[in-house]
C-alpha angles and dihedrals in degrees: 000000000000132000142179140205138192125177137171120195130172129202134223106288085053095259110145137215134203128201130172118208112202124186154169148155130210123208104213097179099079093003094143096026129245116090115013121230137237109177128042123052107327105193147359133226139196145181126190126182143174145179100208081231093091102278121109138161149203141208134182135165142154136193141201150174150202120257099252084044089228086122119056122185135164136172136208147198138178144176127195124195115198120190087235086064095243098127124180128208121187141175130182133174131207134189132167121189129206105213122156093260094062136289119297128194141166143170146182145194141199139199147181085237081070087247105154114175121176122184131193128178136148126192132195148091151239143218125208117207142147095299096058122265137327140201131207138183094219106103108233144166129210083257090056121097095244117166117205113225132213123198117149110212092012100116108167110014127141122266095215097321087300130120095270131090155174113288139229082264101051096258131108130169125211125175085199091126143121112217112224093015130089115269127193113215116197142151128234106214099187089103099040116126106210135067099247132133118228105210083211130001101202141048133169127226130166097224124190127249101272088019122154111209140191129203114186106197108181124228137196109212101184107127118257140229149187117223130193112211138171133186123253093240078054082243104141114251118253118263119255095016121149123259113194127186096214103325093335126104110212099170152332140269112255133189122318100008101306122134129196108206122166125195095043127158119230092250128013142099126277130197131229118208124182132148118234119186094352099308129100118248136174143163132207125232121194112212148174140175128223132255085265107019115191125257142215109270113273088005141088087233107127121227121212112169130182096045111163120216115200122204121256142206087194105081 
């Protein structure tokens, strides 16, 4: 986008001034077409103006983020021309960052004045409970609706699309309530680390105004797998059967054959069991993954494919 101004105003003794606003604005993110993207500098800005008496100015500056926008940055850069020759450049630069010990930013600038100014804060909280001590970016004090969460396993998910999120030690800490009002409190697990399963990733609670909440989401951190079986009568095995390692059951048959198991060993049997015209049936299928098994694209799920299951008499 691009605009322009000229104006032209005059005081009280009839004197008049002109001035002259340029200005435009560059989307980088998609600047030449194809992908957009969501990380990098992402557009540029920049102001010129001039009096027409022999002083003139110009602004740029551009900013950018990560692609989870946990990390902000921008940089500037001016000049100014005076008609008495004593022109002035400067640039500056600014940053904040959202980790799970509190927000940090800073900044700088520079000029041929010999200005230099430099600037660094950080802003957040902590709650200690029970399970040790945790930090949060969210800025609170002991009068804020804050509710304390616990998800073993869960290292990185979202605290209700805010900055905060889950630790290394299964807590994580957010002040984004409304006291007296239904809040849903639910974790985004797009960015989690670990190959764990939530068995729900949201809950509702009416907290109080101060309140001090804490919402428990359990988790099961064995570690998961899709298997490719087939019969032994090459027939396909039945959707949604069980599948058991011993006498427990660790996951379920899908479609064509695939099963999504989790707490599985690296090497062992597991056990089928269906029920086809009334009567319980199973098969058993021995398996074993390689020094380095392969994985689902962008996951720490494991892939084993051509795993035979023999029919049993043993259910």
């Amino acid at each position: 986008s691009a605009g322009i101004t000229v104006q032209r105003t005059w005081n009280e003794y009839g004197n008049k001034d002109d001035a002259m606003y340029i200005n435009f604005s560059i989307p980088l993110s998609n600047l030449f077409g194809g992908t957009y993207r969501r990380s990098g500098f992402t557009s540029l800005n920049a102001n010129i103006n001039t009096d027409f008496n022999g002083t003139h100015m110009v602004n740029m500056n551009s900013s950018g983020n990560s692609e989870d926008n946990l990390l902000n940055y921008s940089v500037n850069t001016g000049y100014t021309m005076n008609k008495t020759g004593s022109d002035l450049a400067s640039v500056g630069g600014y940053a904040s960052y959202d980790s799970q010990w509190g927000s940090w930013s800073a900044s700088s600038s520079f000029d041929t004045d010999k200005s230099r100014q430099y600037s660094l804060s950080t802003d957040g909280g902590f709650v200690l409970h029970s399970g040790g001590l945790t930090f949060s970016n969210d800025s609170f004090s002991s009068s804020d609706t804050i509710v304390l969460v616990k998800a073993p396993g869960a290292k990185g998910a979202r605290i209700n699309s805010s900055g905060s999120s889950v630790d290394r030690w299964g807590y994580g800490v957010t002040s984004s309530l409304s006291p007296y009002r239904e809040n849903t409190i639910s974790l985004d697990i797009e960015d989690m680390d670990g190959d764990v399963e939530l068995k729900s990733t949201s809950t509702i609670a009416v907290p109080r105004d101060g309140a001090i909440l804490f919402a428990n989401f359990e988790t099961d951190q064995g570690r998961s797998a899709i298997i490719n079986m087939s019969r032994s009568d090459n027939k396909t095995l039945p959707f949604a059967a069980e599948v058991y390692e011993g006498d427990a059951p660790i996951g379920n048959m899908g479609q064509d054959g695939q099963a999504f198991v989790r707490g599985i060993n690296n090497a062992g049997e597991l056990i089928v069991r269906w029920y086809e015209e009334g009567r319980p049936q199973s098969c058993r299928a021995a398996y074993q993954f390689p020094a380095q098994p392969a994985t689902l694209p962008g996951s720490q799920t494991l892939v084993l494919s051509n795993v035979i299951c023999r029919i049993s008499n043993r259910n």
